[in-house]
Backbone and ligand atoms as CSV (ligand in chain L), in Angstrom:
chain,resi,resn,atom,element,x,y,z
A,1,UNK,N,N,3.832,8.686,-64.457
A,1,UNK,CA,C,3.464,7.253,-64.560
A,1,UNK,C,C,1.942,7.129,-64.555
A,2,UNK,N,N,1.441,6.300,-65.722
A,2,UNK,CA,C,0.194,6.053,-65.343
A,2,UNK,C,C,-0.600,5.265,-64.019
A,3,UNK,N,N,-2.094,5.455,-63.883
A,3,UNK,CA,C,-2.531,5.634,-62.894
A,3,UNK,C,C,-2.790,3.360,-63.023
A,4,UNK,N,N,-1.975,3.020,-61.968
A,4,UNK,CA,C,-2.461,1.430,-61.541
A,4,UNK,C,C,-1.638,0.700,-62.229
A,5,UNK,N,N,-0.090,1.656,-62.383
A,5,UNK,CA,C,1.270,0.841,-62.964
A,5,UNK,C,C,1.943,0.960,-62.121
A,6,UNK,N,N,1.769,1.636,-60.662
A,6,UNK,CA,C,2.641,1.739,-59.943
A,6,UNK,C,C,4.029,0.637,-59.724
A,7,UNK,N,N,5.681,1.154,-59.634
A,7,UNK,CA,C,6.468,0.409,-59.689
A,7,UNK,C,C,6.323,-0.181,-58.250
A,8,UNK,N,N,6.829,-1.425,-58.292
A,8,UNK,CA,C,6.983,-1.790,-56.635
A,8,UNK,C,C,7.796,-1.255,-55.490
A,9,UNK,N,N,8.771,-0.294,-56.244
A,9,UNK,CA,C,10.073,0.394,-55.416
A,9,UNK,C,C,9.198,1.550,-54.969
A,10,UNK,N,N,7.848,1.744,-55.596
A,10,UNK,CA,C,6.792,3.422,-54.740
A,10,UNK,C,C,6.499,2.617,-53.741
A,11,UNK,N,N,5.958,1.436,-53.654
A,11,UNK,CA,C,4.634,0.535,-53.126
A,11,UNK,C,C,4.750,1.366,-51.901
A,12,UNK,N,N,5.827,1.339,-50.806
A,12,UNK,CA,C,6.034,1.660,-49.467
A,12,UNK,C,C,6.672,3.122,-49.636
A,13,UNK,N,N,6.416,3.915,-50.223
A,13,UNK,CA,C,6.738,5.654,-50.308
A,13,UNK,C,C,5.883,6.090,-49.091
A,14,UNK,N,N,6.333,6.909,-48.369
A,14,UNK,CA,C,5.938,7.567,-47.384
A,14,UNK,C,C,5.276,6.831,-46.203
A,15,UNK,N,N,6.195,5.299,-45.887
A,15,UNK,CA,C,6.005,4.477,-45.046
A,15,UNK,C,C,7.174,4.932,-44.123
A,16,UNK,N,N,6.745,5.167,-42.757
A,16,UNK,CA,C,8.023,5.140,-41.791
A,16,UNK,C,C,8.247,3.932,-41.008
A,17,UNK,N,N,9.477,3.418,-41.262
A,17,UNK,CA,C,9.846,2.428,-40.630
A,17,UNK,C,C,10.640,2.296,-38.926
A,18,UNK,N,N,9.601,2.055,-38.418
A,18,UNK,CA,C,10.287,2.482,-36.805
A,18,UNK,C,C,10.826,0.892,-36.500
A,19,UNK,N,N,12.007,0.679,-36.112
A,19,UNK,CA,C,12.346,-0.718,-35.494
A,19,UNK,C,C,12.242,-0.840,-34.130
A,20,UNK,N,N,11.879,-2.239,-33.694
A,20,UNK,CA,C,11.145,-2.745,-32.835
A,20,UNK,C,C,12.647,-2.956,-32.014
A,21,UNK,N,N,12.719,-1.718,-30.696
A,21,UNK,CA,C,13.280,-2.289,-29.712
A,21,UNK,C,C,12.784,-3.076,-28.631
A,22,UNK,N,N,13.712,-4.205,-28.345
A,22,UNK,CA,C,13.825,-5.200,-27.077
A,22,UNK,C,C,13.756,-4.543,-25.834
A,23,UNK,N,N,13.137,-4.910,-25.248
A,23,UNK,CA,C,12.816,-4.339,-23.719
A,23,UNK,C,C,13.642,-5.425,-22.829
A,24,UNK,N,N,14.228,-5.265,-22.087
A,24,UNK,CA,C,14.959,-6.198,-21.242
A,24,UNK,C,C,14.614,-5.992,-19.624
A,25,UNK,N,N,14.088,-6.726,-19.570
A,25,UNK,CA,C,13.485,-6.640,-17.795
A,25,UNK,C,C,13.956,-7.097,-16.993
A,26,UNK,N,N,14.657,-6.615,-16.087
A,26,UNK,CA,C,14.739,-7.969,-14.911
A,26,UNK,C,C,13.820,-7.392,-13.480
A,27,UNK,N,N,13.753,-8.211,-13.040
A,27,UNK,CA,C,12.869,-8.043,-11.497
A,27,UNK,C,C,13.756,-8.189,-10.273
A,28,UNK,N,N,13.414,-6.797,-9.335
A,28,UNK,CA,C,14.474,-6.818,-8.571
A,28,UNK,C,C,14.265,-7.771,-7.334
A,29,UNK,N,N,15.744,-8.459,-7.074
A,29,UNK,CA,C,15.210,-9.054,-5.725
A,29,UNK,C,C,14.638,-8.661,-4.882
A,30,UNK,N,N,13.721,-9.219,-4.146
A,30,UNK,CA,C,12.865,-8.899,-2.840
A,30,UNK,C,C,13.315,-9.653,-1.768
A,31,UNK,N,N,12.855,-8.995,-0.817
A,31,UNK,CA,C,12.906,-9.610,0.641
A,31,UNK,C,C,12.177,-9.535,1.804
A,32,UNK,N,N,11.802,-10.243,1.968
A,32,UNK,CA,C,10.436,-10.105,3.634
A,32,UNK,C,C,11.502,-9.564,4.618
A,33,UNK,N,N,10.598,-8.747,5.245
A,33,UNK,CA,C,11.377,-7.874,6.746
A,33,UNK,C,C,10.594,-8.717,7.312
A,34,UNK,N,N,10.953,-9.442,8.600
A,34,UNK,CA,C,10.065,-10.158,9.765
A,34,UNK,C,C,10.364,-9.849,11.407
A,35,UNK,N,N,9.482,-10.267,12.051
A,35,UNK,CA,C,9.724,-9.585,13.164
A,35,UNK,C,C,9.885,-10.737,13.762
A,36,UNK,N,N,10.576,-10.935,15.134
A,36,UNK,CA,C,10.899,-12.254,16.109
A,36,UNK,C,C,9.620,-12.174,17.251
A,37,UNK,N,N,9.619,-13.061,17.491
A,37,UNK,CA,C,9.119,-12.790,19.069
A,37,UNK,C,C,10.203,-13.232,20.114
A,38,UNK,N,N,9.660,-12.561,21.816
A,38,UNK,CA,C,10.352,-12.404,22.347
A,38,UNK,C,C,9.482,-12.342,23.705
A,39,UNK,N,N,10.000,-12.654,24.627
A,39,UNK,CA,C,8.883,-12.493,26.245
A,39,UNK,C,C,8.839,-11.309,26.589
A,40,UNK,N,N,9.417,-10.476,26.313
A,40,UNK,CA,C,9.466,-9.038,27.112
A,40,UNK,C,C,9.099,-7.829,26.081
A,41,UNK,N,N,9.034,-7.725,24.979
A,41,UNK,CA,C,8.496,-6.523,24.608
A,41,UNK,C,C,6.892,-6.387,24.653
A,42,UNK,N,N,6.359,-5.792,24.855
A,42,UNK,CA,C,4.865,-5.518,25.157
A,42,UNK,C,C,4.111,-5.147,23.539
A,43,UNK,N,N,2.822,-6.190,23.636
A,43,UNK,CA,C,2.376,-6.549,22.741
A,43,UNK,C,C,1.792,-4.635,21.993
A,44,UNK,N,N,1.538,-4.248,22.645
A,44,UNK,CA,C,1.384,-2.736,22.141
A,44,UNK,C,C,2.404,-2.305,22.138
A,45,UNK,N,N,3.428,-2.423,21.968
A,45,UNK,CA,C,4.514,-1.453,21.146
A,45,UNK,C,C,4.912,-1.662,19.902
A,46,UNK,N,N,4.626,-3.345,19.851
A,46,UNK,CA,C,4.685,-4.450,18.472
A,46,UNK,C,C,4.084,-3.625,17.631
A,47,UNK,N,N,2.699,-3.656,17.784
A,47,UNK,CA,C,1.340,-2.917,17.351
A,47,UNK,C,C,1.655,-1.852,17.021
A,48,UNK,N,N,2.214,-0.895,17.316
A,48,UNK,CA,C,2.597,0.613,17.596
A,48,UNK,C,C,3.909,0.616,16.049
A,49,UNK,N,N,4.976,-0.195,16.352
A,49,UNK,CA,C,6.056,-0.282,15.768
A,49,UNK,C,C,5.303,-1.246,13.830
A,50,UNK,N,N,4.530,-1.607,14.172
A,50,UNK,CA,C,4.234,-2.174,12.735
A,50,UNK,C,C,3.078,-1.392,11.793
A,51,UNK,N,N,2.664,-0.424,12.801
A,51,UNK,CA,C,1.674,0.930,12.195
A,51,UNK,C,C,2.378,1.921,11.782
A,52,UNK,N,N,3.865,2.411,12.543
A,52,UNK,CA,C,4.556,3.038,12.543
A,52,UNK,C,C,5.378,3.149,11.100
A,53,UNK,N,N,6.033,1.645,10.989
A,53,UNK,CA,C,6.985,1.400,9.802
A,53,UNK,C,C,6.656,0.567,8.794
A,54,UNK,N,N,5.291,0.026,8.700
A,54,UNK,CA,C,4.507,-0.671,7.861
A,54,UNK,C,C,3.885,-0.488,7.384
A,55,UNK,N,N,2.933,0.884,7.730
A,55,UNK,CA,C,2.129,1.468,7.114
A,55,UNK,C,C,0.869,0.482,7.465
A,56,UNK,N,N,0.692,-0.044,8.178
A,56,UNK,CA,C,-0.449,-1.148,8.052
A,56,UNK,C,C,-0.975,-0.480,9.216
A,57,UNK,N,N,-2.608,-0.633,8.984
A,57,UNK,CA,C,-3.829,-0.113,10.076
A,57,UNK,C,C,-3.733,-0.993,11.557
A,58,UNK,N,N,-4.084,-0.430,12.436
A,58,UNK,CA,C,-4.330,-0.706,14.157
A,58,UNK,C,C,-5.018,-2.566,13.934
A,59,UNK,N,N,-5.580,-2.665,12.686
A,59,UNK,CA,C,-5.996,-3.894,12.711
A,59,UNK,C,C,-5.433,-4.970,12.279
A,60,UNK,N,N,-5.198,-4.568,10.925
A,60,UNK,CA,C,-3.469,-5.445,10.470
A,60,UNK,C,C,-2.210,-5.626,11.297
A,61,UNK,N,N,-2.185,-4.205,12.454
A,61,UNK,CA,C,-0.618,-4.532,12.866
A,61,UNK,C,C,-1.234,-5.688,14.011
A,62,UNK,N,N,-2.396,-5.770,14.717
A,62,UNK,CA,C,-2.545,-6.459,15.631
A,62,UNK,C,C,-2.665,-8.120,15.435
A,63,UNK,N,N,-3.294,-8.165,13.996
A,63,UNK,CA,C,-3.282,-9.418,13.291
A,63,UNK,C,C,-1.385,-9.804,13.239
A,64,UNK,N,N,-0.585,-9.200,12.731
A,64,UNK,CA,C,0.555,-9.370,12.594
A,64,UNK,C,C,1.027,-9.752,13.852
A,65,UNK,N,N,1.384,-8.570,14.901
A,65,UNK,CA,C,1.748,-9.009,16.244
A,65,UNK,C,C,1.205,-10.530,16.704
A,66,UNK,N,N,0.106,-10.322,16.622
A,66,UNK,CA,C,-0.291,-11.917,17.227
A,66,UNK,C,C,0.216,-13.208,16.544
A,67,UNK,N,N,0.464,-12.905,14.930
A,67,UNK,CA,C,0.948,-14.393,14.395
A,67,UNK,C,C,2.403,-14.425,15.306
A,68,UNK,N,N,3.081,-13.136,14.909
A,68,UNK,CA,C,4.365,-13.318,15.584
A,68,UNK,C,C,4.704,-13.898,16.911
A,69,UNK,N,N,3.207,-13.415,17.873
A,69,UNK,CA,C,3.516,-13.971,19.394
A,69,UNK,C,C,3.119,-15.339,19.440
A,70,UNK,N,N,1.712,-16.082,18.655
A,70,UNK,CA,C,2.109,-17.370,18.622
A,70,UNK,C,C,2.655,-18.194,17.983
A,71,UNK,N,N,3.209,-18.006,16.726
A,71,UNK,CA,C,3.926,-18.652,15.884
A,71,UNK,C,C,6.067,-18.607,15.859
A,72,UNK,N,N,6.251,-17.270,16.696
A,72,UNK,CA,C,7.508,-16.647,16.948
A,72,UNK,C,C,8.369,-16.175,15.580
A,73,UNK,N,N,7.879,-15.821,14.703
A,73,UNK,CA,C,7.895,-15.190,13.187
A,73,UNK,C,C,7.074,-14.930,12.545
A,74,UNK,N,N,6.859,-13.408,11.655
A,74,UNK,CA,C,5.916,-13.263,11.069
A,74,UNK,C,C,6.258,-12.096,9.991
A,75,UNK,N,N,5.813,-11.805,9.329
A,75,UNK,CA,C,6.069,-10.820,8.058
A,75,UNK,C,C,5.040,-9.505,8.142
A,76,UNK,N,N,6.359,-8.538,7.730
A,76,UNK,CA,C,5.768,-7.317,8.003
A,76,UNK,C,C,5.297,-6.634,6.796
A,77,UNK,N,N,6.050,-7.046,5.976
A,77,UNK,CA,C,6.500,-6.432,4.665
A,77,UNK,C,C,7.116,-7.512,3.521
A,78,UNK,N,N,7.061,-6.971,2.094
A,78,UNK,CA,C,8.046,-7.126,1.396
A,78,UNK,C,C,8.557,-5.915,0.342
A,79,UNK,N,N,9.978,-6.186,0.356
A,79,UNK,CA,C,10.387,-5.239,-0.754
A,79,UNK,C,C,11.808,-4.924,-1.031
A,80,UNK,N,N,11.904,-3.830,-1.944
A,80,UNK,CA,C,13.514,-4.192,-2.546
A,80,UNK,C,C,14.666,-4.125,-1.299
A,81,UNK,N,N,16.259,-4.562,-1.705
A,81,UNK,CA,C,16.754,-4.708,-0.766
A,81,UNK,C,C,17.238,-3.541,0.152
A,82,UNK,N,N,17.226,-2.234,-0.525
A,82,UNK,CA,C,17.448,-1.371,0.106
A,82,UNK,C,C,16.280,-0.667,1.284
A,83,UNK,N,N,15.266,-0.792,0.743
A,83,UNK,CA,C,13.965,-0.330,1.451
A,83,UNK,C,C,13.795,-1.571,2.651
A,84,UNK,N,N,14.121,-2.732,2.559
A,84,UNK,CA,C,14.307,-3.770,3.415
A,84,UNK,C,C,15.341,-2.888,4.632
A,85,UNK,N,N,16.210,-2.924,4.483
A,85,UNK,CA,C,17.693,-3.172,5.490
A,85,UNK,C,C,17.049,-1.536,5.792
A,86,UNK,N,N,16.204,-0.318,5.118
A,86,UNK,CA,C,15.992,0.852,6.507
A,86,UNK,C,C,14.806,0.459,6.833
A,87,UNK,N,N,14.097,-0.570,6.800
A,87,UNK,CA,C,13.280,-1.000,7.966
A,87,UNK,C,C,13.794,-1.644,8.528
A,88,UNK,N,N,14.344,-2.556,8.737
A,88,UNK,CA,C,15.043,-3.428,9.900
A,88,UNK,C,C,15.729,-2.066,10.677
A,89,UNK,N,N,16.687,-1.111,10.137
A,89,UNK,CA,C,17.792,-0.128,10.882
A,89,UNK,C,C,16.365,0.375,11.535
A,90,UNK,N,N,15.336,1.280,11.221
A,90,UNK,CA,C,14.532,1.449,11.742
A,90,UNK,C,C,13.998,1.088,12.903
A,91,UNK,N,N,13.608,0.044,13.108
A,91,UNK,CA,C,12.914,-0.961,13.563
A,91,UNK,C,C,13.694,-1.170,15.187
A,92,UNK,N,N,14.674,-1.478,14.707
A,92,UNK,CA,C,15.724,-1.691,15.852
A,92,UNK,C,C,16.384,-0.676,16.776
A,93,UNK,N,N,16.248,0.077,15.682
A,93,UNK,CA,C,16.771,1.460,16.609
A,93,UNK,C,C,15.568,1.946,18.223
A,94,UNK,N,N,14.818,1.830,17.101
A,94,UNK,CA,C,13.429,2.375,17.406
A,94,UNK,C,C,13.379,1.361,18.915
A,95,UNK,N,N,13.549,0.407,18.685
A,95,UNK,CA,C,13.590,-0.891,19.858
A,95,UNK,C,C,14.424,-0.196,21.250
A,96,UNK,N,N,15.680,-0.162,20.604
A,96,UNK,CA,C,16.605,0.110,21.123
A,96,UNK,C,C,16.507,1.563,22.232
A,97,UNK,N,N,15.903,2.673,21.819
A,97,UNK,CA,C,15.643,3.846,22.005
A,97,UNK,C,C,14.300,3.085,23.028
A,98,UNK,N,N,13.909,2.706,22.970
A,98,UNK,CA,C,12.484,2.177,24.128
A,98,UNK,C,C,13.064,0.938,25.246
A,99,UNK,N,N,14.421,0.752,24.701
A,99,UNK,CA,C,15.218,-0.372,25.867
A,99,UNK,C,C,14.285,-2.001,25.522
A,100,UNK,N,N,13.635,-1.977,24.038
A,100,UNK,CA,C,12.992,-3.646,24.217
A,100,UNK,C,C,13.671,-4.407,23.468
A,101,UNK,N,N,13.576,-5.787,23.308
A,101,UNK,CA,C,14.320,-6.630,22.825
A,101,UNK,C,C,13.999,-6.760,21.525
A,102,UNK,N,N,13.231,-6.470,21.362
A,102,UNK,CA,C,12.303,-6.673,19.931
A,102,UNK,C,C,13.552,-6.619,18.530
A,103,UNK,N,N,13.646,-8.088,18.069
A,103,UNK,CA,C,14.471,-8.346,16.710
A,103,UNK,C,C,13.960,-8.074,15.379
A,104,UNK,N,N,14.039,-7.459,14.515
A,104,UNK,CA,C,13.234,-7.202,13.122
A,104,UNK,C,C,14.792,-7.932,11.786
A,105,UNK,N,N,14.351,-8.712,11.397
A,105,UNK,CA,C,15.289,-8.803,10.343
A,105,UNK,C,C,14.980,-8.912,9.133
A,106,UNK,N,N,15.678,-9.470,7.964
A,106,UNK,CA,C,15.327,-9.653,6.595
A,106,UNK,C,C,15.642,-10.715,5.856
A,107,UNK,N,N,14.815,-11.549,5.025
A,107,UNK,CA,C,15.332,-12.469,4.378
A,107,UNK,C,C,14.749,-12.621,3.099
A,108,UNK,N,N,15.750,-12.947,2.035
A,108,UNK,CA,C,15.483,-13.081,0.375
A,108,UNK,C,C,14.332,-13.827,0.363
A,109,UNK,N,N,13.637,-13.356,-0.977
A,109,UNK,CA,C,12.398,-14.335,-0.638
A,109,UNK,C,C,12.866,-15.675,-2.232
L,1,TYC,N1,N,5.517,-12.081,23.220
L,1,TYC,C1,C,5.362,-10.693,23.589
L,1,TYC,C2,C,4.546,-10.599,24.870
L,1,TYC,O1,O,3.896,-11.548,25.252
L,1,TYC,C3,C,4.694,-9.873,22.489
L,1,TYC,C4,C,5.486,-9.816,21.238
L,1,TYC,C5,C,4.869,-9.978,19.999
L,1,TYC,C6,C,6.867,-9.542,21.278
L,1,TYC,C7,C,5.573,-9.898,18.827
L,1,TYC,C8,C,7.593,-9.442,20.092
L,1,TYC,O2,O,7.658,-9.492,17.701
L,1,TYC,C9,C,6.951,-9.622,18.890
L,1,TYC,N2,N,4.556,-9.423,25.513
């Protein structure tokens, strides 16, 4: 074929055609772990227990403890539901094993 007669059925020769898959996302539920307050567990074990299973520094857990002791709820965390419910099992055990009252639970956010 001469040169600038090209047929239109070449035009796209050695074009690869990749089709555009759909990505489908969903976002998993979350949930805040929170801690109760309570008169009898000692404000350094709070401290101790939210460095422990929170990963949060001597300064954050103390900021935390304190909303909890004057407000009587406070948030430790958030995250999916499984990583939720073994911090609470955590949490409580951990309580439990030290004889304090200390409540940790979870709620959808
Ligand atoms: N209120 C407790 C006290 O005065 C301290 C405390 C803080 C207890 C936070 C529980 O989740 C708690 N010793």
């Amino acid at each position: 074929m001469a040169n600038g007669s090209r047929r239109d059925e070449d035009a796209d020769a050695g074009t690869v055609v990749v089709p555009k898959t759909r990505t489908v996302t969903k976002r998993p539920n979350l949930y805040r772990v929170l801690l109760l307050n309570d008169d009898y567990t000692p404000m350094e074990f709070v401290i101790h227990v939210v460095e422990r299973f929170f990963q949060k520094n001597r300064e954050e857990a103390t900021r935390i403890m304190l909303h909890v002791h004057h407000h009587g709820v406070g948030e430790c965390g958030v995250y999916t539901y499984e990583v939720a419910e073994t911090k609470v099992t955590q949490v409580m055990d951990f309580a439990r094993k030290h004889q304090h009252p200390l409540q940790c639970v979870m709620e959808k956010k």
